[in-house]
C-alpha positions as CSV (number, residue, x, y, z in Angstrom):
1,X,-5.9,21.5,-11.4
2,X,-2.9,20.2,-10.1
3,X,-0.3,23.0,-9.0
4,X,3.6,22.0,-8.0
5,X,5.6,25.0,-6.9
6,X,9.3,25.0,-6.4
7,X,11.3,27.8,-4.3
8,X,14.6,27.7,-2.1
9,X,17.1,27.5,-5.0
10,X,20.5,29.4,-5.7
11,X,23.7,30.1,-5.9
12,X,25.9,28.5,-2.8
13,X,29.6,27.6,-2.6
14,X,30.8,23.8,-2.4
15,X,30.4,22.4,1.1
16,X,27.0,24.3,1.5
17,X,23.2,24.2,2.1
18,X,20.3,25.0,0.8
19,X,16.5,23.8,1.6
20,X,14.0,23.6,-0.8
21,X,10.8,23.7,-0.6
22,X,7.5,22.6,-2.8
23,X,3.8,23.9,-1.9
24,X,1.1,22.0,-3.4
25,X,-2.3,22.3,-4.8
26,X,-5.2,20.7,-6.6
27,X,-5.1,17.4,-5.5
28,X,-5.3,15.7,-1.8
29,X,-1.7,15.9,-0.8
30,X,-1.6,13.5,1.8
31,X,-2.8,10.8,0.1
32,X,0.4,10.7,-2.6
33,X,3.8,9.9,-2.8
34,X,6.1,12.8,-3.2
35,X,9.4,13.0,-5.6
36,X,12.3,15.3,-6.4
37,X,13.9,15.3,-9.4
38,X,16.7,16.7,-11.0
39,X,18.0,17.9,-14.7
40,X,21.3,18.9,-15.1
41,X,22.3,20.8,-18.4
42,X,22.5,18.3,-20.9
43,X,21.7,15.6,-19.3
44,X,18.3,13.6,-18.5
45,X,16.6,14.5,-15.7
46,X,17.0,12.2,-12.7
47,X,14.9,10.7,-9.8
48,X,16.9,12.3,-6.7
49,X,14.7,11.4,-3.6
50,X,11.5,10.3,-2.6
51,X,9.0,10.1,0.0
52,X,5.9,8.1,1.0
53,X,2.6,9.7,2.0
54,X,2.9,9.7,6.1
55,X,7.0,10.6,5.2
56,X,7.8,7.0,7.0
57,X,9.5,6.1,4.1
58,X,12.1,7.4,2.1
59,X,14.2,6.5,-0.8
60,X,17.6,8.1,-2.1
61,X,19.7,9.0,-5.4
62,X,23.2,6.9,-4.1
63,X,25.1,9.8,-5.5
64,X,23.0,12.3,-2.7
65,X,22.8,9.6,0.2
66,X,23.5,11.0,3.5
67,X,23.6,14.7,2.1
68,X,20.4,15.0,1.3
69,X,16.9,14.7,3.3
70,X,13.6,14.5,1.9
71,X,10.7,15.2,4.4
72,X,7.0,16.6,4.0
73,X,4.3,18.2,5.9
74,X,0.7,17.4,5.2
75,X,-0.3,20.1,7.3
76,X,1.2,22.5,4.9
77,X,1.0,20.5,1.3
78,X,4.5,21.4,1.7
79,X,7.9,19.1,0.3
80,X,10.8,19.8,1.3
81,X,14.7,18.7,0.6
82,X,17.1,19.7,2.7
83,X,20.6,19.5,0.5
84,X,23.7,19.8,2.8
85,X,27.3,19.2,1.7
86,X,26.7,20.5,-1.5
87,X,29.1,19.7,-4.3
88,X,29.2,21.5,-7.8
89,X,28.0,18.2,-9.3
90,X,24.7,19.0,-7.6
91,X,23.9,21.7,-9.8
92,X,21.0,21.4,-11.9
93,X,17.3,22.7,-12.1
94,X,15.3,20.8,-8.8
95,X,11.9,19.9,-9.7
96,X,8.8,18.6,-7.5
97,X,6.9,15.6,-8.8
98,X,3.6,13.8,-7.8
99,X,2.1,10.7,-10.0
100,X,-1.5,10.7,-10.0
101,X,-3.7,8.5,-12.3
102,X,-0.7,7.8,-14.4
103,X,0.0,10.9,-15.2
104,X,3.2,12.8,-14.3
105,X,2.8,16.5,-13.1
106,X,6.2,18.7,-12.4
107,X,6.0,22.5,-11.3
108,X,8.7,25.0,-12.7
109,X,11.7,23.9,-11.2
110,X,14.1,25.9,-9.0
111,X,17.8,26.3,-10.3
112,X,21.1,25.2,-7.6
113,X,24.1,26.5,-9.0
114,X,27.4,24.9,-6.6
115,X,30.2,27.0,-7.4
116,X,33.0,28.9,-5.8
């Protein structure tokens, strides 16, 4: 079965980084395109970067462009988002997403808290 799970989150101050990371199972990583999203309390949860499956292609949030960085290795089944400049608008529970047959499948989610 199809396994998504997220670690790397936490507390940080504004203006820092974190790197999260996704390790996947139960499916043929390689062969799919990779997503984070993102839910912040009380809102809905948003599409925040994603990434094709050899990693040439990526796509951005506006609101995280040039802050964030989404990269994978297939080596691994490993996603990662590297989330510098951090500002406490970022805050929200970070969740890994893969669409296979038409069928959305999330893992946990990690929690990023930016506060001073």
């Amino acid at each position: 079965q199809v396994q998504l799970v997220e670690s790397g989150g936490g507390l940080v101050q504004p203006g820092g980084s974190l790197r999260l990371s996704c390790v996947a199972s139960g499916f043929i990583f390689s062969s799919y395109r990779m997503s984070w999203y993102r839910q912040a309390p009380g809102k809905e949860r948003e599409l925040v970067a994603s990434i094709t499956t050899s990693g040439g292609t990526t796509n951005y949030a506006d609101s995280v462009k040039g802050r964030f960085t989404i990269s994978r290795d297939n080596a691994k089944n490993t996603l990662y988002l590297q989330m510098n400049s951090l500002k406490p608008d970022d805050t929200a529970v970070y969740y890994c997403n893969v669409v296979r047959f038409m069928a959305d499948y999330w893992g946990q989610g990690t929690q990023v808290s930016v506060s001073s």
